[in-house]
C-alpha positions in Angstrom: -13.9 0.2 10.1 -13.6 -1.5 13.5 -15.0 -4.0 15.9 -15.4 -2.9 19.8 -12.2 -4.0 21.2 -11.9 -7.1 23.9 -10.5 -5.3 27.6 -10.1 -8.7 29.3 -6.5 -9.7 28.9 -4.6 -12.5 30.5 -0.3 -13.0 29.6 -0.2 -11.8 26.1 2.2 -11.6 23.1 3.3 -8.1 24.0 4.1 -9.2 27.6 6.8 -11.9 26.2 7.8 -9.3 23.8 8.4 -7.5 27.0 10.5 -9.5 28.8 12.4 -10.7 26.1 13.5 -6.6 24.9 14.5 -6.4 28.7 16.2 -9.7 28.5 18.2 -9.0 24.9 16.3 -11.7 23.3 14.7 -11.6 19.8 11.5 -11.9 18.9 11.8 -15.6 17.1 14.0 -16.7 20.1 10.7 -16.4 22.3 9.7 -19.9 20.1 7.0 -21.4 18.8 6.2 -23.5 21.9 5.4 -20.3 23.9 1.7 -19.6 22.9 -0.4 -16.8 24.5 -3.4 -17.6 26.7 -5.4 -15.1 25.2 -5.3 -16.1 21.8 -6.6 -18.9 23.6 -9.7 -17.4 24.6 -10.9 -15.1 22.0 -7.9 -13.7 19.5 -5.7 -10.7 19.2 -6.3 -7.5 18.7 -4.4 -5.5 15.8 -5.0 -1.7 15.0 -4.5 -1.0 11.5 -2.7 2.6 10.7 -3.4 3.5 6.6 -1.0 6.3 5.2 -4.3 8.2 4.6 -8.1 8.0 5.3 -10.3 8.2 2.6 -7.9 7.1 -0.2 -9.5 4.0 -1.8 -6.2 1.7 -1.9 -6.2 1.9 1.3 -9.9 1.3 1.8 -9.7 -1.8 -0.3 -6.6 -2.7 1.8 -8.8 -2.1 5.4 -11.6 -4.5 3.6 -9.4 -6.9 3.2 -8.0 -6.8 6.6 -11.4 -6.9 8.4 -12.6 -9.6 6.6 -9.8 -11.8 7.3 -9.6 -10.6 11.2 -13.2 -11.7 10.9 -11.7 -15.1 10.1 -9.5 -15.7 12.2 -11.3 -14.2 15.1 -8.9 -11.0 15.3 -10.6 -7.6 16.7 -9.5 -4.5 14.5 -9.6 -0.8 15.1 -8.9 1.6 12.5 -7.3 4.7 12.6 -6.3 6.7 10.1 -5.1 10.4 9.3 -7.0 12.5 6.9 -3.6 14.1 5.2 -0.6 11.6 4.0 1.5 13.8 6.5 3.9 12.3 8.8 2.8 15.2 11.4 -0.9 14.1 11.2 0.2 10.2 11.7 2.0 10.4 14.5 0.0 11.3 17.2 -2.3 9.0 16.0 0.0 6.3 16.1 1.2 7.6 19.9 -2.3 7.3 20.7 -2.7 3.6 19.3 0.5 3.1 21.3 -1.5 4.1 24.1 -3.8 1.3 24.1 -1.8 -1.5 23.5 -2.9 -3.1 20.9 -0.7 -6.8 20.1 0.2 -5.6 16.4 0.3 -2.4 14.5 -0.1 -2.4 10.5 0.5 0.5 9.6 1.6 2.4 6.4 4.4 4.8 7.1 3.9 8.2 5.7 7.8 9.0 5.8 10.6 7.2 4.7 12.9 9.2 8.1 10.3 10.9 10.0 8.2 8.1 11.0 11.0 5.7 12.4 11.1 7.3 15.8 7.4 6.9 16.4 7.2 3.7 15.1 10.5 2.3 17.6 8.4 3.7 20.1 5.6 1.0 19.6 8.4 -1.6 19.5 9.8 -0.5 22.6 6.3 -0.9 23.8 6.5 -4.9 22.8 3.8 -4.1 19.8 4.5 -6.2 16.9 4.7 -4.0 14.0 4.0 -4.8 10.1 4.5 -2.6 7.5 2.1 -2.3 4.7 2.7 -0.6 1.1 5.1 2.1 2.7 8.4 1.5 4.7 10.5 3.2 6.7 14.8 3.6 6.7 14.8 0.5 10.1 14.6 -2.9 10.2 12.5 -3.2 13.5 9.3 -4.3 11.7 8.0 -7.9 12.0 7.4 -7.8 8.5 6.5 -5.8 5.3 4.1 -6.4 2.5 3.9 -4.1 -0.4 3.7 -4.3 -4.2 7.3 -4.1 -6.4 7.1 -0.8 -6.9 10.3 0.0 -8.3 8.6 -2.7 -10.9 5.7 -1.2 -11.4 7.5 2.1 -12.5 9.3 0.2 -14.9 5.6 -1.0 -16.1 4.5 2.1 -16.5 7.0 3.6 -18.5 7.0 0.2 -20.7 3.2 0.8 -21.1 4.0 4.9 -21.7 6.5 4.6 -24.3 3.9 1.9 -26.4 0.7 4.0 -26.0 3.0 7.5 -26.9 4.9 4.7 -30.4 8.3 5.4 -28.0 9.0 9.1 -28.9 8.1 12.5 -27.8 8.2 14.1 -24.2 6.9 12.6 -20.9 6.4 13.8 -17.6 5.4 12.6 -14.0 3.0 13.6 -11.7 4.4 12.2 -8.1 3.3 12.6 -4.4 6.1 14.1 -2.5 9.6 13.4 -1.8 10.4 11.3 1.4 7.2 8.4 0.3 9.3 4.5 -0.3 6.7 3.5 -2.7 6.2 6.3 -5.0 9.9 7.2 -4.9 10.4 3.7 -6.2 8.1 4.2 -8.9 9.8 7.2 -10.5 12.7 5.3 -9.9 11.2 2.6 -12.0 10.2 4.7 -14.7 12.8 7.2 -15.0 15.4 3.8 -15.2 13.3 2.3 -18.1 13.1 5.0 -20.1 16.5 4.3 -20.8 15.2 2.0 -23.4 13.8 4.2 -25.3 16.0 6.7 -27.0 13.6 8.9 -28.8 11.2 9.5 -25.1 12.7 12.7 -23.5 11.9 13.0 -20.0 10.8 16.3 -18.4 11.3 15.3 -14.7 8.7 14.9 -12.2 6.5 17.3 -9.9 5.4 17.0 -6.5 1.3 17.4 -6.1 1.7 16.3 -1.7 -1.3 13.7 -2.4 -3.6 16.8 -3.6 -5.6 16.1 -6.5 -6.3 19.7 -7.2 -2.4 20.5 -7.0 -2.3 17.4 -9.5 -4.4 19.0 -11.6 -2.9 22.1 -11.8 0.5 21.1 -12.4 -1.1 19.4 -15.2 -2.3 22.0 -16.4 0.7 24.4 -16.3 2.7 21.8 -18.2 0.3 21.1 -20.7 0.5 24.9 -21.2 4.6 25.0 -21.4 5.0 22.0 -23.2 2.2 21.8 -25.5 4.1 19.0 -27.3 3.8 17.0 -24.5 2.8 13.3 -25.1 2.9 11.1 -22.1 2.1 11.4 -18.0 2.5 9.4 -15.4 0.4 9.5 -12.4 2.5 7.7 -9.8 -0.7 7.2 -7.4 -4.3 7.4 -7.1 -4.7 11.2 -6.6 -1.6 12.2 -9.1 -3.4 10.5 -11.9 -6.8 11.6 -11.5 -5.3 15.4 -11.3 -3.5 14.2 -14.5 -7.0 13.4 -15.5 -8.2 16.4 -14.7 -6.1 18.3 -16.1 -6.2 16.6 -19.7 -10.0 17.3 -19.7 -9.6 20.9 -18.9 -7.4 21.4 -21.7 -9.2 19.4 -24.4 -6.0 17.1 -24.8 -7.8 13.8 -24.4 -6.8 11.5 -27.4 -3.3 13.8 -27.7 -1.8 13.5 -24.4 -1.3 9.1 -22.7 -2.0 8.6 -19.2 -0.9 6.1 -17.2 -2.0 6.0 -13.9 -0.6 3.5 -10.7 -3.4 2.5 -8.9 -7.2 1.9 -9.6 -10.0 4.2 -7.8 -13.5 4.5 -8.9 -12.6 7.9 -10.2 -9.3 6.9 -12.3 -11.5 3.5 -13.5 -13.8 6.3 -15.2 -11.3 8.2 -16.4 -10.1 5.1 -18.4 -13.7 4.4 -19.4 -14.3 7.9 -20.8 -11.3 7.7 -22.9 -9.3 10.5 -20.8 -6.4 7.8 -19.6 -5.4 4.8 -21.4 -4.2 2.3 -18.9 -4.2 2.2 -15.2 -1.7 0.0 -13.1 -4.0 -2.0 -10.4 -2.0 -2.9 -7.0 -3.7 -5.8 -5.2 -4.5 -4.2 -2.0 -7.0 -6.1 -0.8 -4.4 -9.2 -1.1 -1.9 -7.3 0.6 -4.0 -6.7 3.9 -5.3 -10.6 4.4 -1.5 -11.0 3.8 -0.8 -8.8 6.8 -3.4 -9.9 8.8 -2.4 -13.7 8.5 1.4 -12.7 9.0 0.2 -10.9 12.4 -1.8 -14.3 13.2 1.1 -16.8 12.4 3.8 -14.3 14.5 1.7 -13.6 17.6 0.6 -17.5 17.6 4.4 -19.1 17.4 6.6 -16.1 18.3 8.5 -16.7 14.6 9.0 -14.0 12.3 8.1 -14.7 8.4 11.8 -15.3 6.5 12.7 -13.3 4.6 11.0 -10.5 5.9 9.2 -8.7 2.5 6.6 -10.5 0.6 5.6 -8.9 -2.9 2.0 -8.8 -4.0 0.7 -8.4 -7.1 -0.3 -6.1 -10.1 -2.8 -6.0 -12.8 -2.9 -4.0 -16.1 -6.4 -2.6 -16.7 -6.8 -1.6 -19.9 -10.6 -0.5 -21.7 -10.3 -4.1 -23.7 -9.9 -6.3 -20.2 -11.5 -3.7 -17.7 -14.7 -6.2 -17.4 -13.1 -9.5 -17.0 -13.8 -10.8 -13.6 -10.3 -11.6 -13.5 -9.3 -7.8 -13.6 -12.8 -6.2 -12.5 -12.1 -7.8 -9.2 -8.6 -6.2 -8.2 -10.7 -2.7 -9.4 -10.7 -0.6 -5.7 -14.0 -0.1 -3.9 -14.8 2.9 -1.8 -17.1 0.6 1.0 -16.5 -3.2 2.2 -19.8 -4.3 1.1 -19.0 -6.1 -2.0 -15.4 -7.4 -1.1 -15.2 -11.0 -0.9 -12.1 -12.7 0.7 -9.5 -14.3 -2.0 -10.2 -18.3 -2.3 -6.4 -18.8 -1.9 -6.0 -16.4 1.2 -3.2 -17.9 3.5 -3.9 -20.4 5.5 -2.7 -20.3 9.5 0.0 -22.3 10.5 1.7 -22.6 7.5 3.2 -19.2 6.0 5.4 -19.9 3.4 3.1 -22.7 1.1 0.0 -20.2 1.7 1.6 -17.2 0.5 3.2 -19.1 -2.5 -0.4 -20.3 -3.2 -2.1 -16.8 -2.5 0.9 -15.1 -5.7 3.0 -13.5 -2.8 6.6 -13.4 -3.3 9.6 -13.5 -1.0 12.8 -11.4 -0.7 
């Protein structure tokens, strides 16, 4: 999901960024009055860095990045690793570093492991915005994600309602180290708490694997078989969850809740297996990025505060048609994805992103 990439360059972004590292001055210091020549004369390019390749959240989230690149006449490249491993992203990012790029979007696959990689593209005077996962720095430009500490809380809110708030639940999460899904578990596990009668089993680990998913499913379908509620706290944790629910003829006995919104898990709710399905807005959260790249390498001033918040939507099998929900659905290909009519407009950050249902702090 790229464009061919622009090799004349003039004085750009990254050369200021330069100077000023060398020079002990920040990156809003440089000004808005200094502007590049080159965005002058054809646009930036970015390289966009998902936490993993063929995982439709961040599909969605690359569609919506292209299109608005497209806009604003910003060439993308693409990379992505084909395991959420902080081993396999690296050297990608190194290579990415390689080329120069004038920003970096890029969801971190670790929490610790990636912040040395990642102060290496700073050091290189790459503008670097995070998007869905963080890392334990403060280095980044800026970082757009969902609440996700929120959205656990939603889950379990939903749980406890579809389970009529007693009886054992359980979560199905990624692996240990992730900011977002940490946060969800968080989430969930801290509004249990308000309901007395849910006991809750813990969490396992499934490392992004929907057949691991599945059979950790299965094994504690098998040694709790009075188990009423799971959580999957992503994309491939619920479908395993799915899975697993199907293979042990427990649809209609055991509630599923599942964070995020695939084709797959959107079936899953349709065929009855899971009962509600927590939508992030990911295509919302890459135009966000891509116009937060624009405004910085245009005027040199970093977004205040620094984190904008994006959306989520409850799809249920009673709203799952509404064009209002049906369009924050994921999609494995950009063919069908249409840019948001309140995307951000350049030049003026803080009323777009109020108007495009981003929030600050």
């Amino acid at each position: 999901m790229g464009n061919a990439r622009v090799a004349v360059r003039r004085v750009t972004r990254r050369d200021m960024l330069k100077a000023g590292a060398a020079l002990g001055i920040g990156a809003a210091a440089l000004g808005s009055g200094l502007r590049p020549a080159r965005a002058r004369q054809g646009g930036y390019s970015i390289t966009f860095i998902p936490g993993v390749i063929a995982d439709e959240f961040y599909v969605t989230m690359g569609c919506g990045i292209e299109a608005k690149a497209r806009e604003l006449g910003i060439t993308v490249d693409t990379q992505g690793p084909n395991a959420f491993d902080a081993t396999v992203q690296t050297p990608i990012l190194n290579a990415v570093i390689q080329t120069q790029p004038d920003a970096i979007l890029i969801a971190p696959t670790d929490t610790q492991a990636m912040i040395a990689p990642l102060q290496a593209a700073v050091d290189a005077g790459i503008a670097v915005f995070l998007v869905d996962t963080t890392v334990n720095a403060d280095f980044d430009v800026a970082r757009i994600a969902s609440d996700n500490v929120e959205g656990g809380r939603l889950a379990a809110r939903s749980l406890a309602e579809a389970v009529g708030g007693s009886g054992k639940v359980f979560v199905i999460n990624v692996k240990p180290g992730i900011s977002t899904t940490d946060q969800r578990e968080q989430g969930f596990r801290e509004a249990l708490a308000d309901f007395p009668d849910i006991e809750y089993l813990g969490q396992e680990y499934c490392n992004d694997d929907q057949n691991q998913a599945t059979q950790i499913a299965n094994a504690r379908l098998q040694s709790d078989p009075d188990l009423v509620g799971i959580f999957g706290t992503n994309l491939f944790a619920a479908q395993g969850a799915a899975a697993g629910i199907r293979q042990q003829g427990k649809q209609g006995q055991v509630r599923v809740v599942g964070f995020d919104a695939g084709p797959t898990q959107v079936q899953d709710l349709r065929s009855e297996v899971v009962d509600l399905l927590i939508a992030q807005h990911p295509g919302d959260i890459g135009v966000t990025a891509v116009q937060l790249a624009y405004d910085f390498l245009s005027s040199g001033q970093a977004p205040t505060p620094k984190a904008i918040t994006t959306g989520f939507t409850t799809v249920t099998r009673d709203n799952i048609d509404d064009p209002d929900v049906a369009k924050y659905l994921y999609i494995s290909d950009c063919s069908a994805f249409v840019l948001p009519e309140a995307s951000p407009a350049a030049g003026t950050p803080a009323a777009a992103l109020a108007a495009f249902g981003c929030a600050t702090g």
